[in-house]
CHARMM internal coordinates of N, CA and C (Angstrom, degrees):
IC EDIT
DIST 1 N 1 CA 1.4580
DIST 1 CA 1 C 1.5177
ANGL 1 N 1 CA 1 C 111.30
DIST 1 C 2 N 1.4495
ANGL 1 CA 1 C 2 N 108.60
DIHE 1 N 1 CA 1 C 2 N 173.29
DIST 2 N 2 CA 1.8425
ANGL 1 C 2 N 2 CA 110.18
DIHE 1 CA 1 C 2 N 2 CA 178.20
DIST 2 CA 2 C 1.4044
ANGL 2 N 2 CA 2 C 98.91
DIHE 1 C 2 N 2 CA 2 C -80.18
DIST 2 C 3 N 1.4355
ANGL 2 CA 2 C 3 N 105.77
DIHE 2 N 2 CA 2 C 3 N 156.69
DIST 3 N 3 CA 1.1889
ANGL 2 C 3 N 3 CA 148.73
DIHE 2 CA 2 C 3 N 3 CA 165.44
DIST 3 CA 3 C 1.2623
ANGL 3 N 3 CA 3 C 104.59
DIHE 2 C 3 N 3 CA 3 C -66.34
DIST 3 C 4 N 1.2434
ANGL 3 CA 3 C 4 N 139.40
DIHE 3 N 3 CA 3 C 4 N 114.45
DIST 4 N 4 CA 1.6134
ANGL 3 C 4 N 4 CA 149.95
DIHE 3 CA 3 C 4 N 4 CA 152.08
DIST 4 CA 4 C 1.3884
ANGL 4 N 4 CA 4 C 113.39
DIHE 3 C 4 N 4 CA 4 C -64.07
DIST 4 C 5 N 0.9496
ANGL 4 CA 4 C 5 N 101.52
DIHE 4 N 4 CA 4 C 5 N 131.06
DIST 5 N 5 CA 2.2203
ANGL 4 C 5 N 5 CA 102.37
DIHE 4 CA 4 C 5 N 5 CA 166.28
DIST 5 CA 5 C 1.3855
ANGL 5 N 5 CA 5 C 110.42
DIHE 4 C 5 N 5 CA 5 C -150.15
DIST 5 C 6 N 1.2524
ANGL 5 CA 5 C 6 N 104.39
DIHE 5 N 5 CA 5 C 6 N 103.02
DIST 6 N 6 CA 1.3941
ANGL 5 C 6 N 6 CA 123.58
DIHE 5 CA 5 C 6 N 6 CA -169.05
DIST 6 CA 6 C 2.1623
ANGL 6 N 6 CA 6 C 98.92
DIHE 5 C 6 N 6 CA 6 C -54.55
DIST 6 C 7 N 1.0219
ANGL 6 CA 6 C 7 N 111.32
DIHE 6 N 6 CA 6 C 7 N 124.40
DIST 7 N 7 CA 1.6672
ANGL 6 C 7 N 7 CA 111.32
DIHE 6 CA 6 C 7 N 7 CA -168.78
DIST 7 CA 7 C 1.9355
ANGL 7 N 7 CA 7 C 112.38
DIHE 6 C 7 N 7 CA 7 C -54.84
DIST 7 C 8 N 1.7672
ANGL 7 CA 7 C 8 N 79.36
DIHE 7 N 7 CA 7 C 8 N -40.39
DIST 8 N 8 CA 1.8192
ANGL 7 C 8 N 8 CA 78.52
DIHE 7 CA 7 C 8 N 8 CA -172.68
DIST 8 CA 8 C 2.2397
ANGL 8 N 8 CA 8 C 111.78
DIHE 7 C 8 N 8 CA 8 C -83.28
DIST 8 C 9 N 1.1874
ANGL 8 CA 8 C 9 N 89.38
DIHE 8 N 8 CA 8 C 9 N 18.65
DIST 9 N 9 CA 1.3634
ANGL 8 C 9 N 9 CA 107.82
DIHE 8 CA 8 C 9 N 9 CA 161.35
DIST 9 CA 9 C 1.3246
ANGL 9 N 9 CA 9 C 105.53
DIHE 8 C 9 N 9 CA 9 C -93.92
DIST 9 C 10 N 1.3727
ANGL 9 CA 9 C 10 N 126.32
DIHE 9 N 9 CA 9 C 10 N -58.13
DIST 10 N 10 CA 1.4970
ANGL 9 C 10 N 10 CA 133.93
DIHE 9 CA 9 C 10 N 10 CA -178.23
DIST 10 CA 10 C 1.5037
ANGL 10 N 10 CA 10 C 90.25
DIHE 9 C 10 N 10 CA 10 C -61.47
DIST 10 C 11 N 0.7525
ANGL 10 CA 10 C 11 N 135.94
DIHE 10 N 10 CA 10 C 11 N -93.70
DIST 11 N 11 CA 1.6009
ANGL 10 C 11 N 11 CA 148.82
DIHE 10 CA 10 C 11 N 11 CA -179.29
DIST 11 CA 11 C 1.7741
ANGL 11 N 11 CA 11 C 99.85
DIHE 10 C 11 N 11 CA 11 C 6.01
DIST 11 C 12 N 1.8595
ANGL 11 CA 11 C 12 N 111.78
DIHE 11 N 11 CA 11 C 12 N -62.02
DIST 12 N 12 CA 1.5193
ANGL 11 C 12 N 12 CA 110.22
DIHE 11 CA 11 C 12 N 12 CA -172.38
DIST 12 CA 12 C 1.1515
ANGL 12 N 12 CA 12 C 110.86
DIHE 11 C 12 N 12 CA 12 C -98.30
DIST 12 C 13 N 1.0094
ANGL 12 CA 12 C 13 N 139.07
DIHE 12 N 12 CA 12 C 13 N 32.04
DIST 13 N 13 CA 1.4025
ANGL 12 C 13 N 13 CA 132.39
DIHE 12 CA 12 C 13 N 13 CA 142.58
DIST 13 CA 13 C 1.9113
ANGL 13 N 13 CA 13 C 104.53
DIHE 12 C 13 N 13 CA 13 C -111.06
DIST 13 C 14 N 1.4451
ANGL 13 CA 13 C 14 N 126.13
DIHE 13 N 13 CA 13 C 14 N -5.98
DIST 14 N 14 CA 1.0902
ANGL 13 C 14 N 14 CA 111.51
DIHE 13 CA 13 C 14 N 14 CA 130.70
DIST 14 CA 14 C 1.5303
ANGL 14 N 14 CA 14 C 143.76
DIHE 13 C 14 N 14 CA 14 C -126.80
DIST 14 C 15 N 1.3823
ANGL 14 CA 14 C 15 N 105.35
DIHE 14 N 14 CA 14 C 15 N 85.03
DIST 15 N 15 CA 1.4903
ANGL 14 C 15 N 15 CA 130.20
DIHE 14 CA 14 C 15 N 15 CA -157.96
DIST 15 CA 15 C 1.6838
ANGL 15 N 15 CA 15 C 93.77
DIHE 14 C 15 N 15 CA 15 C -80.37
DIST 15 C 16 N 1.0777
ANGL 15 CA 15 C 16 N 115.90
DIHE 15 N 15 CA 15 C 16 N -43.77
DIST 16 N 16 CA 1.3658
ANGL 15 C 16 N 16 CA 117.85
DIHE 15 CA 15 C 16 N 16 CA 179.10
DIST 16 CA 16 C 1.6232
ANGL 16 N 16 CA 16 C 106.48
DIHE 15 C 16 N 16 CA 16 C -53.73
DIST 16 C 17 N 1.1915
ANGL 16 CA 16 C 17 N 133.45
DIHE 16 N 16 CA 16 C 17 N -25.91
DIST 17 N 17 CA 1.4597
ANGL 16 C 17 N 17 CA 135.40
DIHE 16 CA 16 C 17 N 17 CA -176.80
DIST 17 CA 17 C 1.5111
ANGL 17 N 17 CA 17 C 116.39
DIHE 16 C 17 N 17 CA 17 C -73.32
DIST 17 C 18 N 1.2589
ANGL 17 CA 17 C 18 N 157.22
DIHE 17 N 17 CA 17 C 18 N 127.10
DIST 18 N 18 CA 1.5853
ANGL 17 C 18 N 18 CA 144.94
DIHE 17 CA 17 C 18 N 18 CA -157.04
DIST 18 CA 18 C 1.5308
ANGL 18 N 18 CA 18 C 85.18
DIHE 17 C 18 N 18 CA 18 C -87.97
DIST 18 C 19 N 1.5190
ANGL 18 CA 18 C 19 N 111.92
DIHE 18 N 18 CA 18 C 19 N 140.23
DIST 19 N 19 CA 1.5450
ANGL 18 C 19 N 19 CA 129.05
DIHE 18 CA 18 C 19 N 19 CA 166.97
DIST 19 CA 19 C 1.8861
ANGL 19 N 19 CA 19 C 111.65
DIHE 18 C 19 N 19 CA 19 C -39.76
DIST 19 C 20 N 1.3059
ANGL 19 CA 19 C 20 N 105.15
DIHE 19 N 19 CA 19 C 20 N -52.83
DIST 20 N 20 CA 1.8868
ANGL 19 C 20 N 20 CA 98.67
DIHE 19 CA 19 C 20 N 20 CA 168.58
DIST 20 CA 20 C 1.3255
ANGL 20 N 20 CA 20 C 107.48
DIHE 19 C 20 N 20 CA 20 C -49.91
DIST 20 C 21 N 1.4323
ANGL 20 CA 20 C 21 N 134.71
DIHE 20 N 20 CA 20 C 21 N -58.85
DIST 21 N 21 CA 1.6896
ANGL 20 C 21 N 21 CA 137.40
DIHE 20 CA 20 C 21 N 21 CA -156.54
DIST 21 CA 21 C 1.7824
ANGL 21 N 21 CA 21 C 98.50
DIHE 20 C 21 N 21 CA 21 C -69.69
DIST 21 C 22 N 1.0673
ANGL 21 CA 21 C 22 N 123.74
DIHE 21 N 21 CA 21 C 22 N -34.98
DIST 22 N 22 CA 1.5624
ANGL 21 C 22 N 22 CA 155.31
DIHE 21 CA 21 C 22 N 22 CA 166.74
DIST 22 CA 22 C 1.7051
ANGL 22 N 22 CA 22 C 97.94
DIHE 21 C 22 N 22 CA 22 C -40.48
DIST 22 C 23 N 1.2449
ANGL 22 CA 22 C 23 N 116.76
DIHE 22 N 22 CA 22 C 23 N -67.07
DIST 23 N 23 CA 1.5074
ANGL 22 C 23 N 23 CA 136.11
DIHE 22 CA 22 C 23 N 23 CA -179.74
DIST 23 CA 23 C 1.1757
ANGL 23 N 23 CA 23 C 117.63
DIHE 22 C 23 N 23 CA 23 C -58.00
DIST 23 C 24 N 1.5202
ANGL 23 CA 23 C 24 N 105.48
DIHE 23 N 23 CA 23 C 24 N -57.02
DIST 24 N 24 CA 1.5280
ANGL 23 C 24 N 24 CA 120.88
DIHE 23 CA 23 C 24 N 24 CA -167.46
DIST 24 CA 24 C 1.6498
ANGL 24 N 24 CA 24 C 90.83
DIHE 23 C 24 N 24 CA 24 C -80.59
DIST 24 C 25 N 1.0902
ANGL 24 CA 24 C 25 N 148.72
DIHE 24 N 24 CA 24 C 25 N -54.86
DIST 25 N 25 CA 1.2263
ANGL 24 C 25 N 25 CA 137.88
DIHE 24 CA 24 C 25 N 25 CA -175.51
DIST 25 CA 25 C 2.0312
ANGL 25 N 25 CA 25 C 127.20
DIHE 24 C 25 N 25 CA 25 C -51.21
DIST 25 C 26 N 1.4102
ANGL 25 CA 25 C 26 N 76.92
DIHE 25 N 25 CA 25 C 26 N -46.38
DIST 26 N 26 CA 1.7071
ANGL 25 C 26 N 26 CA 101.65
DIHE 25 CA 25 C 26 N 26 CA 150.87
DIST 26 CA 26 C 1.7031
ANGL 26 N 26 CA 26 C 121.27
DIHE 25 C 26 N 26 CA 26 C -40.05
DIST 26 C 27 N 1.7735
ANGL 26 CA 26 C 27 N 108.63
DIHE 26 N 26 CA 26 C 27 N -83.73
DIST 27 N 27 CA 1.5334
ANGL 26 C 27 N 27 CA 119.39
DIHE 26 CA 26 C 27 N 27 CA 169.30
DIST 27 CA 27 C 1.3771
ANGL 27 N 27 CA 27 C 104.76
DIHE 26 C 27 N 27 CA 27 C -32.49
DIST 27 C 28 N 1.7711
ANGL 27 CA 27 C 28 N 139.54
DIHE 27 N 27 CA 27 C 28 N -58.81
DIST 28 N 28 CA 1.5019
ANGL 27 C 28 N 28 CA 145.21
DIHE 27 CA 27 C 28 N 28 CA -155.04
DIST 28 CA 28 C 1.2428
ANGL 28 N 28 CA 28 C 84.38
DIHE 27 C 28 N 28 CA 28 C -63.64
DIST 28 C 29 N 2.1590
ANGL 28 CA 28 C 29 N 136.35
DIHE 28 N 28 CA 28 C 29 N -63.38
DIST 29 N 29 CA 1.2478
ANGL 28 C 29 N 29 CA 108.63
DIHE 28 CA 28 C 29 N 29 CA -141.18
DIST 29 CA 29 C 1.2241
ANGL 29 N 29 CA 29 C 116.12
DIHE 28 C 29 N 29 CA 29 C -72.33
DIST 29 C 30 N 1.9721
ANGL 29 CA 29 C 30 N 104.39
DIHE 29 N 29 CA 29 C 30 N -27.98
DIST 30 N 30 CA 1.6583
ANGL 29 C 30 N 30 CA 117.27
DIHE 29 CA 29 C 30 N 30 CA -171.90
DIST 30 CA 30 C 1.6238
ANGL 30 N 30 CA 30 C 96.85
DIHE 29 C 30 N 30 CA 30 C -50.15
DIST 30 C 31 N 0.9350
ANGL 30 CA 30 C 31 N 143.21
DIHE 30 N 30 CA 30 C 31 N -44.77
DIST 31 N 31 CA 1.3291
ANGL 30 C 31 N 31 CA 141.69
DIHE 30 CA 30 C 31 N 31 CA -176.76
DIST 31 CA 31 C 1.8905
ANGL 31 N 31 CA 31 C 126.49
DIHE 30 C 31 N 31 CA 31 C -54.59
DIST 31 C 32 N 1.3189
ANGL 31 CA 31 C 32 N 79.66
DIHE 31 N 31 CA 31 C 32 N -7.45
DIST 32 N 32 CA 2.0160
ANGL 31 C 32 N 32 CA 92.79
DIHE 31 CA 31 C 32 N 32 CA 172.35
DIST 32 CA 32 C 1.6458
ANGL 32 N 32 CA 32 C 94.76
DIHE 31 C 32 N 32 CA 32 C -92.25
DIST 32 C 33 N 1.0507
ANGL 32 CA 32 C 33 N 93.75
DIHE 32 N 32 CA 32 C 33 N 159.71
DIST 33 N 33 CA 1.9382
ANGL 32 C 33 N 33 CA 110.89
DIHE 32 CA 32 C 33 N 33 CA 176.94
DIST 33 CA 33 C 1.3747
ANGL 33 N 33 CA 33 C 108.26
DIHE 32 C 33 N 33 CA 33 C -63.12
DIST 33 C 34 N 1.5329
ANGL 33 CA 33 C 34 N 98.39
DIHE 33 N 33 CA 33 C 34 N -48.34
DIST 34 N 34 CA 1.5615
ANGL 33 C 34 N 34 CA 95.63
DIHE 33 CA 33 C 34 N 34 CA -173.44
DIST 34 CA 34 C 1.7721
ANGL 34 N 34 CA 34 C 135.90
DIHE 33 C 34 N 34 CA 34 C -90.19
DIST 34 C 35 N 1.2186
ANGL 34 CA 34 C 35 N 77.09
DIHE 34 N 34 CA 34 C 35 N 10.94
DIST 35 N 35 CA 2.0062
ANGL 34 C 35 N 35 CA 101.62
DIHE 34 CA 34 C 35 N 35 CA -174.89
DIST 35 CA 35 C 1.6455
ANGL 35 N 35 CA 35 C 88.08
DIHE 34 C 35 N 35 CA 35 C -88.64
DIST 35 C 36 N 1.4447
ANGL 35 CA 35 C 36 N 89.54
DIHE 35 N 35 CA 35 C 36 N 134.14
DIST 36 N 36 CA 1.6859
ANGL 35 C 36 N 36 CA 103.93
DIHE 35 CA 35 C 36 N 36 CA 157.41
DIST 36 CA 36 C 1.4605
ANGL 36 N 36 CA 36 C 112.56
DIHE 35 C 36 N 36 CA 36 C -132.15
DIST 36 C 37 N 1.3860
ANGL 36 CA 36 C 37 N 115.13
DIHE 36 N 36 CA 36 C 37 N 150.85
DIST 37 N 37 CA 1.5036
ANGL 36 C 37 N 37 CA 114.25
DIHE 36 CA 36 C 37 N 37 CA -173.72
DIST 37 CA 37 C 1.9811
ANGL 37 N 37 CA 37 C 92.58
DIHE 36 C 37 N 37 CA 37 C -156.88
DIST 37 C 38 N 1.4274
ANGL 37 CA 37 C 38 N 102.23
DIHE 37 N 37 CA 37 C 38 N 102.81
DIST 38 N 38 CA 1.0202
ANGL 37 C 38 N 38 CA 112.76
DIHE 37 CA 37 C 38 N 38 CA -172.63
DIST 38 CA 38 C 1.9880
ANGL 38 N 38 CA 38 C 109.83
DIHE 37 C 38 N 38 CA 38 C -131.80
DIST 38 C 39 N 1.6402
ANGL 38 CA 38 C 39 N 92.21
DIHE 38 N 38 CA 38 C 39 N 148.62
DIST 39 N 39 CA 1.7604
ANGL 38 C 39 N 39 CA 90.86
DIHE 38 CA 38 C 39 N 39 CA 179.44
DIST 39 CA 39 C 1.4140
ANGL 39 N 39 CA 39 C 126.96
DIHE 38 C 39 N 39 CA 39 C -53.36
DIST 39 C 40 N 1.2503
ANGL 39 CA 39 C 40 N 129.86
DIHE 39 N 39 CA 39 C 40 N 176.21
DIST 40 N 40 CA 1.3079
ANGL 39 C 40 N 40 CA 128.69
DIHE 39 CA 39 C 40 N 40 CA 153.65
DIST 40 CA 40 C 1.0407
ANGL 40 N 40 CA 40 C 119.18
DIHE 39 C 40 N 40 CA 40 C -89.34
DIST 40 C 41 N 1.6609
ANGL 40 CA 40 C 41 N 137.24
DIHE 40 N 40 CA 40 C 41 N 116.76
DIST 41 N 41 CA 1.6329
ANGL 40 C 41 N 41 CA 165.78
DIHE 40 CA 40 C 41 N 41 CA -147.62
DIST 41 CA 41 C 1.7135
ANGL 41 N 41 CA 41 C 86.96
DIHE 40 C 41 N 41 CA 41 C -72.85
DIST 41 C 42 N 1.3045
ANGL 41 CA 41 C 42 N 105.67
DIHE 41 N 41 CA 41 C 42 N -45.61
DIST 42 N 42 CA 1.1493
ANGL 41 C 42 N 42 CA 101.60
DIHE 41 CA 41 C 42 N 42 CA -133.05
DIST 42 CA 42 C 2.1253
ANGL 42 N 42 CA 42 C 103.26
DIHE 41 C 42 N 42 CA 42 C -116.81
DIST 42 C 43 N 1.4975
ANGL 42 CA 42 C 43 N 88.57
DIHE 42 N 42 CA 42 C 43 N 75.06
DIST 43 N 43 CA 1.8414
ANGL 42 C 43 N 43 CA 93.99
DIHE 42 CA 42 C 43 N 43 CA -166.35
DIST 43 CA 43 C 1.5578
ANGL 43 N 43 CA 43 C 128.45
DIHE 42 C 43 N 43 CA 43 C -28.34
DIST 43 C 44 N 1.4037
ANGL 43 CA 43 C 44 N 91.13
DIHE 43 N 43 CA 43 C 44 N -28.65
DIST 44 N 44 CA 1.9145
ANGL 43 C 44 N 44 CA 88.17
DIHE 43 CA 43 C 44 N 44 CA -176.54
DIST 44 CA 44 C 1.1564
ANGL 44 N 44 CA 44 C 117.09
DIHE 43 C 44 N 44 CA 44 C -85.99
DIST 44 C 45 N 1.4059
ANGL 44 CA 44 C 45 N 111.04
DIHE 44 N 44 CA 44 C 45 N 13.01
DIST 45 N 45 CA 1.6599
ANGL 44 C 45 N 45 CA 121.06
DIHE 44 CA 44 C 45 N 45 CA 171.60
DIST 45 CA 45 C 1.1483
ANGL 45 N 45 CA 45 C 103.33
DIHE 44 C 45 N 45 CA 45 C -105.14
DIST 45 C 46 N 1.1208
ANGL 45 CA 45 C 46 N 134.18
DIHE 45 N 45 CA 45 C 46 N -10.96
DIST 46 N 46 CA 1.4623
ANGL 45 C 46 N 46 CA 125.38
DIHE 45 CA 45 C 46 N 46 CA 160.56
DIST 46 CA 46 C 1.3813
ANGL 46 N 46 CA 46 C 116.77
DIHE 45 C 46 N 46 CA 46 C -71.14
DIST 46 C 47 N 1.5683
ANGL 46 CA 46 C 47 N 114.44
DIHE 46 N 46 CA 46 C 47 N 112.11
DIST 47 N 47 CA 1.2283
ANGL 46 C 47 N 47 CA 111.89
DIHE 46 CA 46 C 47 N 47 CA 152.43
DIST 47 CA 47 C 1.6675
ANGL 47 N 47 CA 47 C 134.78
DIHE 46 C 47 N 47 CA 47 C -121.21
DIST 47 C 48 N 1.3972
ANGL 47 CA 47 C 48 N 137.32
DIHE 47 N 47 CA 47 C 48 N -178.24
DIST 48 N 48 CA 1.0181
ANGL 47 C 48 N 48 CA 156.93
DIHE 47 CA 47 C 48 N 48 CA -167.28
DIST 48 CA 48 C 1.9091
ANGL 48 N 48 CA 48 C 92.90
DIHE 47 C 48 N 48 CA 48 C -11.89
DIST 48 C 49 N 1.9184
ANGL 48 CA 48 C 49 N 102.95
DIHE 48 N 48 CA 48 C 49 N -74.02
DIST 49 N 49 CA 1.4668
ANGL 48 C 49 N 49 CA 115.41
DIHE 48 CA 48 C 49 N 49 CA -178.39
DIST 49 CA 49 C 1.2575
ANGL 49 N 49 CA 49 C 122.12
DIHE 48 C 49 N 49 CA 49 C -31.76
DIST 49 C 50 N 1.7531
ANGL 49 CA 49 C 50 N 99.30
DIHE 49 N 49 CA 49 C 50 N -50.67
DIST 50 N 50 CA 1.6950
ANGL 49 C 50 N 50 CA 112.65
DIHE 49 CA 49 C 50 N 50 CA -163.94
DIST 50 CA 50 C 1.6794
ANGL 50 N 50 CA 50 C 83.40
DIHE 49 C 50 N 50 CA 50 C -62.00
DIST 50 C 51 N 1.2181
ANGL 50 CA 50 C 51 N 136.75
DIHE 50 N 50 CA 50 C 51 N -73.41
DIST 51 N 51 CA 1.1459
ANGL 50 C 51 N 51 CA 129.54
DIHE 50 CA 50 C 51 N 51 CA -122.69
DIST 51 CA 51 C 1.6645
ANGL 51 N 51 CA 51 C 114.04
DIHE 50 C 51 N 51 CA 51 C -83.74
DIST 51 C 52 N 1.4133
ANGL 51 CA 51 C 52 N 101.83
DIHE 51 N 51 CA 51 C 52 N -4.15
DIST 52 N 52 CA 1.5607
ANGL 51 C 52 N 52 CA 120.76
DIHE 51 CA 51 C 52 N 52 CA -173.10
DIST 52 CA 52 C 1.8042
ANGL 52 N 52 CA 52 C 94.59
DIHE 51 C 52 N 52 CA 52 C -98.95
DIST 52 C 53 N 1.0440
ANGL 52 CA 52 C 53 N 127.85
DIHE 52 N 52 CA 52 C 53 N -29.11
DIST 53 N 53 CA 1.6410
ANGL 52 C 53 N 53 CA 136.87
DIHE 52 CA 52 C 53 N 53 CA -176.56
DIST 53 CA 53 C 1.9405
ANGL 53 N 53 CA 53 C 105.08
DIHE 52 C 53 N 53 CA 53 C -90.31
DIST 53 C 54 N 1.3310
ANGL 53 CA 53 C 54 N 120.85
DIHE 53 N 53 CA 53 C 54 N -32.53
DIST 54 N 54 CA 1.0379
ANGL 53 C 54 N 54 CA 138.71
DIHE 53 CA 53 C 54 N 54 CA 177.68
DIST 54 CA 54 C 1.8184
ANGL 54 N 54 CA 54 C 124.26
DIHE 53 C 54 N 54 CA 54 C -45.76
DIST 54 C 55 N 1.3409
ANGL 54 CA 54 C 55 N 98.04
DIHE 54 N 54 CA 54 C 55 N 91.47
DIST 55 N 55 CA 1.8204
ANGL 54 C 55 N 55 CA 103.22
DIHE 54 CA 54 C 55 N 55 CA -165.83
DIST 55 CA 55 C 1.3984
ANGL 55 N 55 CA 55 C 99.85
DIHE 54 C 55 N 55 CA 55 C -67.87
DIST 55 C 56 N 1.6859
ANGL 55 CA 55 C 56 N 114.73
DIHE 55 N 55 CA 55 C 56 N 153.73
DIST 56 N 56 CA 1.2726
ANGL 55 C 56 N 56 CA 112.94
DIHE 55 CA 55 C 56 N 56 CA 163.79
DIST 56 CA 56 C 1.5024
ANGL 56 N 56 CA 56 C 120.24
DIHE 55 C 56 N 56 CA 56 C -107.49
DIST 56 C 57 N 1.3801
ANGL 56 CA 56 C 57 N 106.86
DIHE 56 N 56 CA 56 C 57 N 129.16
DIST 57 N 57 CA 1.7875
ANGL 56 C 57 N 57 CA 115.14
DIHE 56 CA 56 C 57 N 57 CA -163.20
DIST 57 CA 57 C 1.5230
ANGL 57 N 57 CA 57 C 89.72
DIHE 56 C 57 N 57 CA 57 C -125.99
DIST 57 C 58 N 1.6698
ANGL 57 CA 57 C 58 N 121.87
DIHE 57 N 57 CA 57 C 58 N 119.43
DIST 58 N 58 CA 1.3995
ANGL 57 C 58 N 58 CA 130.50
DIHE 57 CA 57 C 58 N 58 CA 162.22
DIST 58 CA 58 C 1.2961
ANGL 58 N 58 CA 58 C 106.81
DIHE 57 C 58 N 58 CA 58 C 39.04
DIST 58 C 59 N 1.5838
ANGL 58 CA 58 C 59 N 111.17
DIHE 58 N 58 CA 58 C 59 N 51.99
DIST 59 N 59 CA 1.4728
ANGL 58 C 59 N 59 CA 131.25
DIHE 58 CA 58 C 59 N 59 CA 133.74
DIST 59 CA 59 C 1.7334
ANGL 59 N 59 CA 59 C 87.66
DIHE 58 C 59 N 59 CA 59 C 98.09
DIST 59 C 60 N 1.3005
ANGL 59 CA 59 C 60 N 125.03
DIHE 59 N 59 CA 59 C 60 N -17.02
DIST 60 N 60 CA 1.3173
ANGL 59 C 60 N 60 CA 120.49
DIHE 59 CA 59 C 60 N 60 CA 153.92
DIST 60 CA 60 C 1.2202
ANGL 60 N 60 CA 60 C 150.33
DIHE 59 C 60 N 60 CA 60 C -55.05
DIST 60 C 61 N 1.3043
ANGL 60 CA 60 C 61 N 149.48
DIHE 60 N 60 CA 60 C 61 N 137.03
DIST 61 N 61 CA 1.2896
ANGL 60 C 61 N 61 CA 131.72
DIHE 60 CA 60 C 61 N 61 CA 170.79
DIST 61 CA 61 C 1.7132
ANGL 61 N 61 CA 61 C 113.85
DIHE 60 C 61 N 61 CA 61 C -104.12
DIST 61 C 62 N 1.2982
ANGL 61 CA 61 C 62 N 87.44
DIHE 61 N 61 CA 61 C 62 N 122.79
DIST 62 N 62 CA 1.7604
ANGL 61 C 62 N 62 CA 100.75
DIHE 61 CA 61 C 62 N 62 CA 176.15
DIST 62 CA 62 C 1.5633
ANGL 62 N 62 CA 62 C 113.06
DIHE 61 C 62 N 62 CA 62 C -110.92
DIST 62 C 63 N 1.9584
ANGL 62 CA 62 C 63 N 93.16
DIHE 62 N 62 CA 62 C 63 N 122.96
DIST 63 N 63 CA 1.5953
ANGL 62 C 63 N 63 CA 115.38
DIHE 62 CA 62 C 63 N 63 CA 160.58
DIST 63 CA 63 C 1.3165
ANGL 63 N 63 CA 63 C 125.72
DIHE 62 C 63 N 63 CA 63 C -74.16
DIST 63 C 64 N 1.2672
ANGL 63 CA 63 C 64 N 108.20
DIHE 63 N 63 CA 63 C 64 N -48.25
DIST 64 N 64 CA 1.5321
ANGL 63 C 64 N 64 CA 92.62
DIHE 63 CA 63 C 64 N 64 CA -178.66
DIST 64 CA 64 C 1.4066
ANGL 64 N 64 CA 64 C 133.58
DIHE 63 C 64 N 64 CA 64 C -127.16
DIST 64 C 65 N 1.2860
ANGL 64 CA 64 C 65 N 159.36
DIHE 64 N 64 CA 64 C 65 N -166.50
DIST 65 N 65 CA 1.1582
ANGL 64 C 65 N 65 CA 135.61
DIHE 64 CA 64 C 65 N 65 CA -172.54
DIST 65 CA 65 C 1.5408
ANGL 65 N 65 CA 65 C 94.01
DIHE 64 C 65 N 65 CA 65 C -166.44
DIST 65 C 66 N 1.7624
ANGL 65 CA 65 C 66 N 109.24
DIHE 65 N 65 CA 65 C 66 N 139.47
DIST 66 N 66 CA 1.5711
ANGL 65 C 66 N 66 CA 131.28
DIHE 65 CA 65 C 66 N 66 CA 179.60
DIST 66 CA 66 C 1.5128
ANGL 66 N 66 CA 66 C 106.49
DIHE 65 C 66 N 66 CA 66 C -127.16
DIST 66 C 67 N 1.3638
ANGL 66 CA 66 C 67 N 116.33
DIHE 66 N 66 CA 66 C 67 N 131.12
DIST 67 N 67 CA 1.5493
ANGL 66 C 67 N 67 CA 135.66
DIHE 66 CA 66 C 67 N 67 CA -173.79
DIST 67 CA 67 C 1.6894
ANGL 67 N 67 CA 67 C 83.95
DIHE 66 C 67 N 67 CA 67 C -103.41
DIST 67 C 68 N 1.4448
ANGL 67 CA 67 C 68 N 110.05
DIHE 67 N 67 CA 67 C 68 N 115.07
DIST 68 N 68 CA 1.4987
ANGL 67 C 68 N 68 CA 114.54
DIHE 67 CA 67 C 68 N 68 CA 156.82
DIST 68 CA 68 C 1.6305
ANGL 68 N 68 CA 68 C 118.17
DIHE 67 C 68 N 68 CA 68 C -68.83
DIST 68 C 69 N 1.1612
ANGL 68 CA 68 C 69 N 116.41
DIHE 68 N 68 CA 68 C 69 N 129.19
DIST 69 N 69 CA 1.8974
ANGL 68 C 69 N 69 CA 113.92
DIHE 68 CA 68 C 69 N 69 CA -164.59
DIST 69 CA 69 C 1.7386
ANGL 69 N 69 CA 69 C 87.60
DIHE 68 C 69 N 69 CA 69 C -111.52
DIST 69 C 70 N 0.8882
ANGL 69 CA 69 C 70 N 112.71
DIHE 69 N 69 CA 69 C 70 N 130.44
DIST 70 N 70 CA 1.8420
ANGL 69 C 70 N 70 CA 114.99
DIHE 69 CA 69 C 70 N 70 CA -177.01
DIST 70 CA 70 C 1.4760
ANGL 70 N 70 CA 70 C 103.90
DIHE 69 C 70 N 70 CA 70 C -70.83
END
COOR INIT
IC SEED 1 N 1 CA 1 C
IC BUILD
């Protein structure tokens, strides 16, 4: 199965990156086949981090994101 990576995990280990460059780097990968960047199902796992790291894709907000590896 995919690999989960919660964003505002990605996000603090790159804190040095500005939240726009963060976004926009985000939008480029969703655009590969094999990038996924999908919400969290499950609301009470969203907290404060997720939702400040949380890109918006077609009016959605996406937590986490899976690279399909062939």
């Amino acid at each position: 199965g995919d690999e989960w990576v919660r964003l505002a995990d990605l996000r603090q280990k790159l804190a040095d990156v500005s939240k726009r460059d963060f976004h926009s780097a985000l939008k480029e990968l969703f655009r590969e086949p094999d990038v996924r960047l999908e919400p969290e199902p499950n609301s009470h796992r969203i907290k404060a981090p997720d939702r400040d790291a949380a890109v918006t894709i077609g009016g959605e907000d996406r937590h986490k994101m899976a690279i399909e590896m062939p």
